[in-house]
C-alpha positions in Angstrom: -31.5 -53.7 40.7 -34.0 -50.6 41.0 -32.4 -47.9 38.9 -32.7 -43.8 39.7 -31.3 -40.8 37.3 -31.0 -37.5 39.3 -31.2 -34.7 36.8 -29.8 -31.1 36.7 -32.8 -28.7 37.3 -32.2 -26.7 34.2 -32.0 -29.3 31.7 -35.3 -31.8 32.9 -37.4 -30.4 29.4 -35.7 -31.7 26.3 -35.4 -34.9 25.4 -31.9 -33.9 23.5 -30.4 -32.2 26.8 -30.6 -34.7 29.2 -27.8 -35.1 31.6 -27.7 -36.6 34.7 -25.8 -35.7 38.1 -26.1 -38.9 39.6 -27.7 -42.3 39.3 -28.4 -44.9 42.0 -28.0 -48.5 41.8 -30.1 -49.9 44.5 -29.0 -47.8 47.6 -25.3 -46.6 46.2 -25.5 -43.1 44.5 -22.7 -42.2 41.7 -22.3 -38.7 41.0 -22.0 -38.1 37.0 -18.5 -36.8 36.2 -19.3 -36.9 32.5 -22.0 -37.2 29.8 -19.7 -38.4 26.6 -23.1 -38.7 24.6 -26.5 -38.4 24.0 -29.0 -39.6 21.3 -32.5 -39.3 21.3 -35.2 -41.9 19.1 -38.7 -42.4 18.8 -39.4 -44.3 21.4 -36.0 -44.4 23.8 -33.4 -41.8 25.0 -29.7 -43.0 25.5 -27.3 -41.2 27.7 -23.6 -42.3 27.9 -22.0 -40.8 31.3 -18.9 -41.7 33.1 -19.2 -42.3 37.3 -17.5 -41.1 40.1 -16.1 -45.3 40.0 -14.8 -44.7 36.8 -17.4 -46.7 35.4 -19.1 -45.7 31.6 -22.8 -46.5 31.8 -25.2 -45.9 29.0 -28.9 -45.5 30.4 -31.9 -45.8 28.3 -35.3 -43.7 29.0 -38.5 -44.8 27.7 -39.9 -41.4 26.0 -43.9 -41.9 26.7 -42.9 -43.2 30.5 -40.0 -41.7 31.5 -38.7 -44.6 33.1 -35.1 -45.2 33.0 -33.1 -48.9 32.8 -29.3 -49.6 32.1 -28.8 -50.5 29.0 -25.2 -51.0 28.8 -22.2 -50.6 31.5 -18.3 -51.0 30.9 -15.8 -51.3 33.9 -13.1 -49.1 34.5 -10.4 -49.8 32.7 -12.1 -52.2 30.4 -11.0 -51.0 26.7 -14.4 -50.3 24.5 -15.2 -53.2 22.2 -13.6 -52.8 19.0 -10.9 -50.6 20.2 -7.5 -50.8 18.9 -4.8 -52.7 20.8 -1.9 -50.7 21.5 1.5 -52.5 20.9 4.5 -52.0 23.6 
């Protein structure tokens, strides 16, 4: 599935700014509601957003390329991995 990153205007320079307003999957766009992280390494650039479904994606961009993939997607209301259990 052909993946697209819509960045703000102001923030398309540095690698340690990114953050999206929307992606596309294929033909659906998601605006970004919000960026929860960011890390930059030599060769990739990882954002972690939260969707307009509720979904947290974490997108990778190759640095010499530009290119961007999905590296990592959670559904909503899916607890992260490694999170602690609450007891009722």
């Amino acid at each position: 599935m052909e993946l697209r990153v819509e960045l703000n205007d102001d923030e398309r320079g540095g690698r340690d700014r990114l953050s999206p307003r929307a992606i596309w999957l294929g033909e659906r766009r998601l605006a970004v509601l919000e960026v929860l992280d960011r890390w930059a390494g030599e060769d990739f650039d990882h954002v972690k957003i939260r969707a307009e479904d509720q979904g947290v994606y974490i997108l990778r961009r190759e640095a010499r390329s530009g290119l961007w993939a999905l590296a990592a997607y959670r559904a909503p209301g899916v607890p992260a991995a490694g999170a602690a259990k609450r007891a009722d």
